[in-house]
C-alpha positions as CSV (number, residue, x, y, z in Angstrom):
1,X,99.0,83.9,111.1
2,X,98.9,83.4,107.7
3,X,97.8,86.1,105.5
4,X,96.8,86.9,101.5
5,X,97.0,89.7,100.2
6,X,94.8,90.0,97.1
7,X,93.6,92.0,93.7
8,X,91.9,91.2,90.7
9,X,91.5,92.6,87.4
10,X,88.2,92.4,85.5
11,X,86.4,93.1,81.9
12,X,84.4,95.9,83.6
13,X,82.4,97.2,86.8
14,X,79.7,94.6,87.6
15,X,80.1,90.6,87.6
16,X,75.8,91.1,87.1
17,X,76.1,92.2,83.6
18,X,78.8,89.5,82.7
19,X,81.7,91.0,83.6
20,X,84.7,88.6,84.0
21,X,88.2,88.1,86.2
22,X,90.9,88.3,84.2
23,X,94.1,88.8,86.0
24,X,94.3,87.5,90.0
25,X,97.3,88.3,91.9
26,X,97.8,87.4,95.7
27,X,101.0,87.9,97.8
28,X,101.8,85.9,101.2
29,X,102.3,86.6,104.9
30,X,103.0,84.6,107.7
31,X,103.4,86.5,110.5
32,X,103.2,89.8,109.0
33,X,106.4,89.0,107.0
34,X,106.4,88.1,103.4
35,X,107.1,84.8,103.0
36,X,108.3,85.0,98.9
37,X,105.1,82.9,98.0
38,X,102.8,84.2,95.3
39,X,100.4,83.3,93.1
40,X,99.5,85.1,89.7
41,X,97.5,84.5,86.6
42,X,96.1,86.1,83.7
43,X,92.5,84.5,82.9
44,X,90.2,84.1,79.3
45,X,86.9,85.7,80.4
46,X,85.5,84.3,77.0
47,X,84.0,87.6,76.2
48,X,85.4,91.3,75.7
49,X,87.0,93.6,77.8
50,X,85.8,96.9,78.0
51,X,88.0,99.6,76.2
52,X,87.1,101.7,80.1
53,X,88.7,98.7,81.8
54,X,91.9,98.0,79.1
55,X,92.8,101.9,80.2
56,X,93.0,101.2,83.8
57,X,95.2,97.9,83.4
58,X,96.2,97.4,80.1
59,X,95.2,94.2,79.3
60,X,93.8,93.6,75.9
61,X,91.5,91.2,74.5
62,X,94.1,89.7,72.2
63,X,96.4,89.3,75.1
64,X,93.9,87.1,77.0
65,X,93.1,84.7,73.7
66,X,95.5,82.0,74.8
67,X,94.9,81.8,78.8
68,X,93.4,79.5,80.6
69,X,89.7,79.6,81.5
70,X,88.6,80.4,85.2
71,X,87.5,76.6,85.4
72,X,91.0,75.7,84.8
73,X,92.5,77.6,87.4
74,X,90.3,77.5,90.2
75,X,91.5,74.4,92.1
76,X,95.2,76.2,92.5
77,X,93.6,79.6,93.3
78,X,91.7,78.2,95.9
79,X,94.3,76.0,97.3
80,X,96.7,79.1,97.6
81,X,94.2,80.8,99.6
82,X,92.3,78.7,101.7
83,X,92.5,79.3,105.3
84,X,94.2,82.6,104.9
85,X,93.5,86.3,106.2
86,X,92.9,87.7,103.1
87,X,93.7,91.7,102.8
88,X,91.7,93.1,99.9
89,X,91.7,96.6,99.0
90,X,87.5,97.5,98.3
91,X,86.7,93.9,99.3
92,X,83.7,93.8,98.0
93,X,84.3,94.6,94.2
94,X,86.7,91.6,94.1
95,X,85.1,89.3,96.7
96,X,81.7,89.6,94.1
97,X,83.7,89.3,91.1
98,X,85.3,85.8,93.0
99,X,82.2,84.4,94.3
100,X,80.6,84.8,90.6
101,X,82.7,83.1,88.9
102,X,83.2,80.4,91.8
103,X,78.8,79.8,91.3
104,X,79.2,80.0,87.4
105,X,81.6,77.4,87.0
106,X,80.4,75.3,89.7
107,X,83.8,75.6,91.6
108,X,84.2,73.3,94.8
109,X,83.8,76.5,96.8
110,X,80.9,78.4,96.2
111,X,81.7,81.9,98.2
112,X,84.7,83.0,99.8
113,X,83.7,83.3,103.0
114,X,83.8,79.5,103.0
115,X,87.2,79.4,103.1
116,X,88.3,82.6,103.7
117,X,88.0,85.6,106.0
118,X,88.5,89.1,105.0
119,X,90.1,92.4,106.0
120,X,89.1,95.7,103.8
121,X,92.0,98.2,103.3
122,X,89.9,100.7,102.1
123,X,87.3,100.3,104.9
124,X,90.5,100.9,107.7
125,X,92.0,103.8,106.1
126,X,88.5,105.6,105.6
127,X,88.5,104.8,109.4
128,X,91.9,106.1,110.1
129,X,91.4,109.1,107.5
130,X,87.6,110.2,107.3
131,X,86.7,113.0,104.4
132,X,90.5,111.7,102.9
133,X,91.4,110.5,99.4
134,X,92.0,106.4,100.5
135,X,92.7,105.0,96.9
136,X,96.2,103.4,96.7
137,X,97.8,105.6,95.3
138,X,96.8,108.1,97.9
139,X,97.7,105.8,100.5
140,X,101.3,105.5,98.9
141,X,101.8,108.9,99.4
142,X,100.8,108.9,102.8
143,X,103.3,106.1,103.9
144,X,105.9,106.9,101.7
145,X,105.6,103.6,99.6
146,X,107.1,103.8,96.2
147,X,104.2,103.4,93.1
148,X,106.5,105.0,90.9
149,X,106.3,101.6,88.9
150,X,102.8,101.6,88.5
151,X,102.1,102.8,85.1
152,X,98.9,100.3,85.1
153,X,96.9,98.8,87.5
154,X,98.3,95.0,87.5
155,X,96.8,92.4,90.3
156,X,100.5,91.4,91.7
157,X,101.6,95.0,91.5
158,X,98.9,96.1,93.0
159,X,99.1,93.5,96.0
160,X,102.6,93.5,96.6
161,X,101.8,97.6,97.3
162,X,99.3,96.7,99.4
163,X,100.9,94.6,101.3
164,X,103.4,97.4,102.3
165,X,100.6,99.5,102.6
166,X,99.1,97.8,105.1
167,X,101.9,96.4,107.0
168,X,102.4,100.5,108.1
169,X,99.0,101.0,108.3
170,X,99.2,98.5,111.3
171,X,102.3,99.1,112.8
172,X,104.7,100.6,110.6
173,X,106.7,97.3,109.6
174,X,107.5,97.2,106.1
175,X,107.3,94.7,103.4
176,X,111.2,94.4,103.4
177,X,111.2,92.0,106.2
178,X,111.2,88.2,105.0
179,X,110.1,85.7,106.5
180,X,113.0,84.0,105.5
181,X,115.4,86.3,106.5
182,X,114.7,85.6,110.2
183,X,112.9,82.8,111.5
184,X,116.0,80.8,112.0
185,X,117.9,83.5,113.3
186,X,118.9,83.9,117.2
187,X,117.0,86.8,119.0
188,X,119.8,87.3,120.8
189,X,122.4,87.4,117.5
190,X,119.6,89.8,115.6
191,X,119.2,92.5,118.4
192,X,122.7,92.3,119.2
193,X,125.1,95.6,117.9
194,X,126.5,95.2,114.5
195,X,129.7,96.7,113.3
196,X,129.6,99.0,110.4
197,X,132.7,98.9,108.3
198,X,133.6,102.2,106.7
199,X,136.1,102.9,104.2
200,X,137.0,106.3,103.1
201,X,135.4,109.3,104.2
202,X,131.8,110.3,104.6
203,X,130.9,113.3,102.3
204,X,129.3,116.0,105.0
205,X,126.4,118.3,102.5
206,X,125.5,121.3,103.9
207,X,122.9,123.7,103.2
208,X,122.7,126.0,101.0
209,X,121.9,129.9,102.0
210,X,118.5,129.7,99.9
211,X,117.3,126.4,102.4
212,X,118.6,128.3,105.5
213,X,116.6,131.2,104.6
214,X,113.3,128.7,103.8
215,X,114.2,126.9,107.1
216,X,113.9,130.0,109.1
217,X,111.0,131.4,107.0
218,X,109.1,127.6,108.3
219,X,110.2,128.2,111.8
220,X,108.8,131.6,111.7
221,X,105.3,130.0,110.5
222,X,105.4,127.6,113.5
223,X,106.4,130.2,116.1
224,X,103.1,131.8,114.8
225,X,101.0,129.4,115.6
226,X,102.3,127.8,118.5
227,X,105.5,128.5,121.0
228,X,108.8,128.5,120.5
229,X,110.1,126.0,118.2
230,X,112.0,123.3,118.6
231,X,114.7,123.9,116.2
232,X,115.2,126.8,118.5
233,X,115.5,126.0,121.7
């Protein structure tokens, strides 16, 4: 199963009032593991970026003089993704933004769903978490995926955190595990016990009186409200 895992960045809100791509960023899967394959590129949208939108991702007009023109690199976009799952957080802001500028530049594809099919992050987690913050960032915090990094919304940032994102949204493997890494390798060698070697000592830290007190203040707060704890027992 090969999967995409997709953003854009655009000039503004609405591909209806002229609004433009100018930054597409896609990671692979194959088999829920990345395979290492990505495609990214800044685009000119021939007309001025929003000073709303260069907040969110830092691009700035000047930046984008010298890039190549959606025309240009259409063909390569579409190769990279047609056929594939694609995994699109809000799918429908960037699956409008794509299919414009497929019509308006007469692209061999005129809508994604030509070549593509589609799974919508944000439609899953409202599933998963109704009346819940779903943005990405939220959804970092939730599965403990590090955003730290993310000063600016960037396409290929963006994706690669989705695709971690989503990978424990769906099962709870991570991103870490390449493709690469083990499709050659013998079931039987992977699962099999592996010997840790250990130099040294292992530094033992214990807890301080202050986090002894808090842990028995928390266990107090569950006893509360339920039976005995756990911790207890």
């Amino acid at each position: 199963m090969r999967q995409v895992v997709l953003d854009t960045e655009t000039t503004g809100i609405d591909p209806k009032d002229g609004h433009r791509i100018i930054e597409i960023g896609c990671v692979e899967m194959v088999n829920r593991k990345l395979t290492g394959n990505t495609y990214h590129q800044y685009v000119n949208p021939f007309r001025e970026v929003e000073e709303e939108a260069v907040a969110v991702h830092g691009i700035t007009n000047e930046f984008l003089k010298d890039k190549p023109s959606f025309k240009e690199i259409a063909p390569a976009f579409i190769d990279f993704i047609r056929g594939a799952e694609l995994i699109i957080h809000n799918a429908p802001f960037d699956i409008g933004f794509m299919d414009h500028e497929f019509a308006i530049n007469k692209s061999s594809v005129s809508k994604t769903s030509e070549i593509c099919s589609v799974i919508d992050t944000l439609v899953m987690a409202r599933e998963m978490r109704p009346g819940q913050k779903n943005n990405l960032d939220a959804l970092c915090k939730v599965y403990g995926v590090d955003n730290a990094h993310r000063t600016y919304h960037g396409a290929l940032l963006d994706s690669e955190i989705l695709a971690e994102v989503y990978l424990w949204m769906t099962g709870g493997q991570t991103a870490m595990n390449w493709a690469t890494e083990s499709d050659n390798t013998d079931p039987a060698a992977k699962n099999a016990p592996r010997k840790v070697n250990l130099t040294g000592s292992l530094k033992v830290v214990k807890a301080s009186a202050d986090e002894l007190s808090n842990h028995e203040a928390y266990l107090d707060k569950i006893e509360k409200k339920s039976s005995q704890a756990l911790w207890r027992t």
